[in-house]
N, C-alpha and C positions, 0 to 999 in steps of 0.2 A: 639344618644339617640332618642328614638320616642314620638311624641308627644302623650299627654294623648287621649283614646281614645272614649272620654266622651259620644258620641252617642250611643252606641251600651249600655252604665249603663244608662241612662235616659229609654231605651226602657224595661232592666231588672229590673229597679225599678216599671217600670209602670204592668210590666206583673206578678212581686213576692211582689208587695205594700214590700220590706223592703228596707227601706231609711240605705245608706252609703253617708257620708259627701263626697258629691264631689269624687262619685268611677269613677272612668274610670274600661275598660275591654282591654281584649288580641284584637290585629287588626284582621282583617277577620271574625271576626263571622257574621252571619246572622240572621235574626229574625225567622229562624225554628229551626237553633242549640240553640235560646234563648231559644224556648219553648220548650225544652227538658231538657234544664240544671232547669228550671224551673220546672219540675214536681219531678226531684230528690233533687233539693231544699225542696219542702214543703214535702220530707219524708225525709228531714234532711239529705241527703246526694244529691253530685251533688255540682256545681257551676264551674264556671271558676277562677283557680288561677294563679294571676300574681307574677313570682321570679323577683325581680332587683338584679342585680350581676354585678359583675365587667366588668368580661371581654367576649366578645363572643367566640363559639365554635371556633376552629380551624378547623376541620374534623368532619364531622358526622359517615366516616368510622373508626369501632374502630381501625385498622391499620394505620388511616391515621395523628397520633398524639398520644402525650403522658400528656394530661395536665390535668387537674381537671374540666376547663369550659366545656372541651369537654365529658369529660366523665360521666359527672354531669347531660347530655344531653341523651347523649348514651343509659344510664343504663336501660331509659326509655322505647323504643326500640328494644334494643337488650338483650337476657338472654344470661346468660350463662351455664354451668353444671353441676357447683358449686355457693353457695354465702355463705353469712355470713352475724350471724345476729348481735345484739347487743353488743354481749358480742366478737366479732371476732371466734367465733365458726363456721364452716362449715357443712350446712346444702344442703338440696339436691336442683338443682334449676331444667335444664333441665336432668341433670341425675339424679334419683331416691335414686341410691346407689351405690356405691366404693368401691373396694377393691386388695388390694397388694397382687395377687393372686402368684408371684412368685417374687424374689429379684428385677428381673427389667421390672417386665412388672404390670400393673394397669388394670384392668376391671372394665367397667362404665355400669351399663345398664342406660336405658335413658327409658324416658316421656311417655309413648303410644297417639297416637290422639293429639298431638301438630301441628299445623298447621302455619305457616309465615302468614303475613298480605294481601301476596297476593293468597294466598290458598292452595302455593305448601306443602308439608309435611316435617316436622323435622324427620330425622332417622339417620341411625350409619353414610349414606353415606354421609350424609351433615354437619353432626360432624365433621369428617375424611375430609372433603375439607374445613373446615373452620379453623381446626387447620393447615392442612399443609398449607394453604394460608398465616399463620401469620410466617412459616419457609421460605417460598418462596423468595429467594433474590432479584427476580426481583418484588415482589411487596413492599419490603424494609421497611417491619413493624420496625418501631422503638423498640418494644421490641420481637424482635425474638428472642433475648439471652435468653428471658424468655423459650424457646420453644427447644433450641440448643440441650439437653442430648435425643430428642425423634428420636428413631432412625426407627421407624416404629409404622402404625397404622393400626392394621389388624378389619375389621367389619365381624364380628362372624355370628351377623344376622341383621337381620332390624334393635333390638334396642338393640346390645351390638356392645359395643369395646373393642377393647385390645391395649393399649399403652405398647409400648416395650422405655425402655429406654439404653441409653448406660453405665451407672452405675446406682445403687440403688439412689433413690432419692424420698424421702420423702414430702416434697411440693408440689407433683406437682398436686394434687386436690385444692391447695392452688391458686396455679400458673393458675387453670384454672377458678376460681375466679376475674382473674382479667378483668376488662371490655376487656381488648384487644381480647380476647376470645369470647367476644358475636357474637352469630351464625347467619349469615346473610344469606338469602334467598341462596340456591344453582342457582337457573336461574339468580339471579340477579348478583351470582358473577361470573358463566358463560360468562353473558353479557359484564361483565364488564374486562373477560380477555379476551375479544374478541375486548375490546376497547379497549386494550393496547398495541393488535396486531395490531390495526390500528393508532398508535402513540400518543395514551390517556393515560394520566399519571395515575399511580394506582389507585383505588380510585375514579375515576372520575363518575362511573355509581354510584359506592354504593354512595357516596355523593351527591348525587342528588336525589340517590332511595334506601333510607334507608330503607331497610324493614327486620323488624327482627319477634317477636314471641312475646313482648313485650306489656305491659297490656296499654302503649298508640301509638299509631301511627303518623308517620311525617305528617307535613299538611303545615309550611309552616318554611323558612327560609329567614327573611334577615338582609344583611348582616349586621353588625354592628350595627344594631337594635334589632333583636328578633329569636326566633326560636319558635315556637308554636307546639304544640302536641294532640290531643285531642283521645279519650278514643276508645278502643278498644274493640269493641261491643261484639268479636268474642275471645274473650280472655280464654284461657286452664284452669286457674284457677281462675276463680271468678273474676271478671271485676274491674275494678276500682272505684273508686266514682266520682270523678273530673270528669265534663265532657271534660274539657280542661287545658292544664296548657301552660303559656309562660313562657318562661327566656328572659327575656329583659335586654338589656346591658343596665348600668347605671354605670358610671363610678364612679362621684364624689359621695364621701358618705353623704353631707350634702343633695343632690338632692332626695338618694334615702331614707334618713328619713323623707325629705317632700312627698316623693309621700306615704309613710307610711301612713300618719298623713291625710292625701286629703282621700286613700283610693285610690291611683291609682295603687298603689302596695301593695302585702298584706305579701309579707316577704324582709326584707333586709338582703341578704347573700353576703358578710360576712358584720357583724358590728361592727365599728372599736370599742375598749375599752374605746375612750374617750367619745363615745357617750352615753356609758351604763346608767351614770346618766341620761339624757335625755331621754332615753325610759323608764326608771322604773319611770320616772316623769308622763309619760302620760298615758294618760288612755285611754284604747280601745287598746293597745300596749303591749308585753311584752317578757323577755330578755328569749334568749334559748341557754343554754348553752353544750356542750357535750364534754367530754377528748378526745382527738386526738392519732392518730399514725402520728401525722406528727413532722417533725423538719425542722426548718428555718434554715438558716445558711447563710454566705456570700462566694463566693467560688472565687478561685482564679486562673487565665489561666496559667497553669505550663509551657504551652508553650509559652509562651512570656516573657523575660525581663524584668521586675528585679525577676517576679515569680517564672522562674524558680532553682530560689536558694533557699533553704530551711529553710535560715536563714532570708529570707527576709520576708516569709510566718510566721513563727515564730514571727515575730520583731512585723507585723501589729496584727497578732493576740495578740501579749500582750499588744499590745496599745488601745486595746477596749475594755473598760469597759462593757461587757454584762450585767452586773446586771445591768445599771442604762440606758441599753437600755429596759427591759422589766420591770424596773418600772416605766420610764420616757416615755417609747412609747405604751408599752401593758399595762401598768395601773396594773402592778403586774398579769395579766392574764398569764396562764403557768406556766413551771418551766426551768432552766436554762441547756441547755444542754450539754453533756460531748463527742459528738457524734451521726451517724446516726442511732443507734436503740432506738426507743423509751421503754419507761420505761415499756407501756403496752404488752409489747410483750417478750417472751422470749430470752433470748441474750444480753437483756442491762445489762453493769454492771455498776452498780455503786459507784464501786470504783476506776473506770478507772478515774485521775485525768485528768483534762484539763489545756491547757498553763495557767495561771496567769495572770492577770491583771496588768505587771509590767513596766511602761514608761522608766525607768533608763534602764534594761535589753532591753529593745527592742533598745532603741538608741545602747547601746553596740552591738547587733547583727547586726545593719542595718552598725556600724562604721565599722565592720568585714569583714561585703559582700563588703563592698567600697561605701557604699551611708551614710556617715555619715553627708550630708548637704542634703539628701532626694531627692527625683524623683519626679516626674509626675505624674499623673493615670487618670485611668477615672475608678465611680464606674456606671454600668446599675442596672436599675431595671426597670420594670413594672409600669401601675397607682395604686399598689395597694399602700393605705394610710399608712399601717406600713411601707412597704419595702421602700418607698420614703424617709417615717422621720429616718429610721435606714441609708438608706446611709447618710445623711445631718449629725446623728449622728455621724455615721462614717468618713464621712469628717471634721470634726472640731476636733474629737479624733485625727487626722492621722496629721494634722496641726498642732499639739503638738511635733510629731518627724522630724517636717521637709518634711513632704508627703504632696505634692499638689497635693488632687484630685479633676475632678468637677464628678458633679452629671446627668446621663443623665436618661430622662425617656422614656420609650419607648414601643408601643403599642403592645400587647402579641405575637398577630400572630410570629410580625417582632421580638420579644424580644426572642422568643423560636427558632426562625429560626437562626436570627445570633450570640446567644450564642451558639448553634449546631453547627454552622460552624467557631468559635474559634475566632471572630473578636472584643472578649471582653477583658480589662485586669481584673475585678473586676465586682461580680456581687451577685443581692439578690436574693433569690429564696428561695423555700419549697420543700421538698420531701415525698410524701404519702406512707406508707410503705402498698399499696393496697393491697395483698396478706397473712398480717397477719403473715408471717414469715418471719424472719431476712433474708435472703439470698435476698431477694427483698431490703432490708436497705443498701444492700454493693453491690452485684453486679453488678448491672444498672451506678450505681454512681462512683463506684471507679477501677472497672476492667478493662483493658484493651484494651480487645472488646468488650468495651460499649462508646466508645469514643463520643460524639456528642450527636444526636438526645436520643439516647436509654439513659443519664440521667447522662454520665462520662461528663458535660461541664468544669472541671476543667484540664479535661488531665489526669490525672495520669497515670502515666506509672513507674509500681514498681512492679519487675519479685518477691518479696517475699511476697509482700503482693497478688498479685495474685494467689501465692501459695496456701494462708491461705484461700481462697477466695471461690478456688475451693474444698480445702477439706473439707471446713464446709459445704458445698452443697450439698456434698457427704455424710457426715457423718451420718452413721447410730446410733449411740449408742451417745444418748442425753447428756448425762455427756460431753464428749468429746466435740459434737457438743458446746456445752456453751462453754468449755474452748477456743475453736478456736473462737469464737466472741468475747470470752475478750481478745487475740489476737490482734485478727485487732482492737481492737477499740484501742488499744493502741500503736499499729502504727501508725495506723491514728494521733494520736497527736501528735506522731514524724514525720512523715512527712507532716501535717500542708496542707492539701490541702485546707481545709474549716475554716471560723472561724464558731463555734458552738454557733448561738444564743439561743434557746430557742425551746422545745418542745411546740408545741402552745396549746390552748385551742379554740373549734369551737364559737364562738357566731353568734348569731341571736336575730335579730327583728321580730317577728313575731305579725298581729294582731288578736286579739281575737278571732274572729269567726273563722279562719282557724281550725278545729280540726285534729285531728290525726296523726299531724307529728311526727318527727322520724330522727332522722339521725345517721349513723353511725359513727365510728371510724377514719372512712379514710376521710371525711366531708361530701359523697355520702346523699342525702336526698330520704329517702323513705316515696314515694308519691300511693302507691295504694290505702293506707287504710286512705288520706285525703279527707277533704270535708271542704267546706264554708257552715257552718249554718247559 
């Protein structure tokens, strides 16, 4: 955690006379970027704003990770060709406009006068290398699945393409929404497979030399402390306000509601539900709430013993009462989930029933598999403050049938690395359904070839649900495409890979003078159209 960095606010109080109780500011500024933020200040836009968050970025290359801290980062920097705004609608970001000009191929024109942060140009050819860069096996994007059915990209002219696909597939202006897709300089990714040929691991130049098209630019990273950004003078469409923004890691959540309340921090993402009374107590403070496409869940290593028995996945899911984890941990915040598509998106059904809260049944299943005096476990999770208190929950529920598990915590990087590499038996996590359409809710997580990093940490390996997996991806004629998600989703509960906590709800701290935030569906915070009055 970094310390506050109260010199550089003593010197912007002295040069904008307006008093914040004990503000600190972002590290590295200097008394000429003060006097800039300060002219946008007194025309009411401009300021430096500090995020406390949890955990720090993994990758700044969006290939080089699949998490929320990292991409929360990312978005800032990198466009992509599509986005989405409030409502998960698809609007135009660096391409213009879209269209399924034949059953498997997609035409994009793109941006005119877009230019990278270090002045090279955005066009078809640097579309076309940044999309095949995330199919590239040897640069081993975590989600190249997302990318798998393009079977060619032809550049028409400077600012068209043509994606050929290998079946009809509907998403996939959806799919290039996803941060994974933000379009990174061509010399720099140049560079950077030229440092791979020299035995530099993927990633390694863009990580160091993020440079996207994005309305702020990198300025400074360290590690386990901050990442700082500041504003993008030379920006395609209308600059930003902020002359700077940091994301500062701040782990514990009491720490990052005092830096609130100082003014060292002027938003706490995320805020845990028990705190909620306490900011709507204070003043100069207050609660931001937004509905999610995410679902929490606890997931289970099918590849390891006792998991790999169906009954035994079963048995633990009945013996966890989720309703009185998300009135006892989220404070009634969300709603209870039945599986991985959430409610806001096309696909969820719900009336797809989920296991039962049943202790008597679960001991009978666990006495079935052969563990009727229970096992051992270990549950992981991250420092994030629900996911901690739901395993705790969940270990004291599991102690009921005879399950001794302990609880391990463990810092993101390493928590995402060795749940990808299967050395887990039990663990907490969230999934963003970032692309707005259900094929992103099942295929990263439950397919196949998605095993590991790309979002399957549970294993599964099930040749019908795969089946079902692929033909809703495919599936052209909508009717259909729903009946095949209620489908799997009710597979999914017979074969028990996950228990199903809770579709979450986003909260935030934020204080008063920040105006204009925003945040979407997927928890992404959109920061162009903020300022510190």
């Amino acid at each position: 955690m970094i310390a506050p960095k109260r010199v550089f606010l003593i010197t912007l109080i002295v040069l904008i006379g307006i008093v914040f109780a004990a503000c600190a500011n972002e590290p590295g500024n200097n008394d000429e970027s003060n006097a800039e933020g300060n002219d946008a200040s007194n025309e009411g836009q401009g300021g430096d704003l500090i995020i406390a968050k949890v955990s720090d970025v993994v990758s700044l290359d969006p290939n080089g990770s699949n998490d929320i801290a990292s991409y929360d980062v990312q978005r800032n920097i990198f466009e992509t060709l599509v986005k989405q705004n409030e409502e998960m609608e698809l609007i135009p970001g660096l391409a213009s406009e879209w269209e399924n000009i034949e059953d498997n191929v997609w035409e994009f024109k793109l941006q005119e006068g877009v230019t990278f942060h270090d002045g090279s140009p955005f066009n078809a050819e640097v579309a076309k290398a940044n999309i095949e860069r995330i199919q590239n096996p040897d640069v081993g994007s975590s989600q190249s699945s997302m990318f798998e059915m393009i079977t060619n990209i032809e550049v028409v002219d400077e600012y068209t393409i043509h994606i050929e696909t290998e079946y009809p597939f509907a998403p996939l202006p959806a799919h290039l929404a996803h941060p994974v897709s933000g379009m990174v300089s061509l010399d720099v990714i140049e560079e950077d497979y030229a440092a791979m040929e020299n035995g530099e691991d993927p990633g390694t130049v863009i990580n160091s030399k993020p440079i996207g098209t994005g309305y702020f630019l990198f300025d400074e990273w360290k590690t386990g402390e901050y990442v700082r950004l500041v504003k993008n003078e030379e920006y395609w469409d209308g600059t930003a306000l902020l002359d700077s923004v940091t994301f500062k890691v701040v782990p514990e959540d009491l720490t990052r509601i005092a830096e609130l309340n100082t003014g060292d921090s002027h938003i706490s993402n995320p805020l845990s539900p028990s705190d909620v009374a306490q900011i709507e107590s204070t003043d100069g403070v207050s609660l931001h709430q937004q509905s999610s496409v995410r679902w929490e869940y606890i997931g289970f290593n099918m590849e390891k013993e006792p998991f790999d028995d169906q009954r035994v996945r079963q048995a633990v899911s009945m013996a966890v009462d989720k309703e009185q984890i998300i009135d006892g941990i989220y404070d009634g915040y969300g709603a209870l989930a039945n599986g991985p598509i959430p409610p806001d998106l096309k696909g969820h059904d719900e009336n797809v029933k989920d296991l039962n809260y049943d202790v008597e049944k679960a001991k009978e299943l666990l006495a079935e598999a052969g563990y009727e005096n229970g096992f051992s476990t270990m549950i992981w999770t991250n420092e994030d403050r629900q996911r901690i208190d739901t395993a705790t929950s969940v270990q004291a529920q599991l102690a009921e049938i005879g399950i001794k598990a302990e609880v391990e915590v463990l810092e993101w990087g390493a928590y995402l690395e060795q749940t990808a590499n299967g050395e887990h038996d039990m663990f907490v996590l969230g999934w963003v359904t970032g692309t707005g359409d259900p094929d992103y809710s099942v295929y990263p997580l439950f397919h196949s070839d998605s095993l590991g990093s790309p979002g399957n940490r549970t294993f599964t390996k099930d040749d019908e649900l795969d089946e079902l997996i692929e033909e809703a991806r495919q599936m052209t004629d909508e009717e259909k495409r729903l009946d095949l998600y209620s489908q799997l989703q009710e597979k999914l509960v017979d074969i028990a890979p996950t228990i199903n906590i809770n579709y979450q709800e986003y909260l935030m701290a934020v204080r008063d003078e920040v105006k204009g935030l925003s945040q979407l569906p997927t928890q992404y915070l959109q920061l162009k159209d903020v300022y510190i009055e």
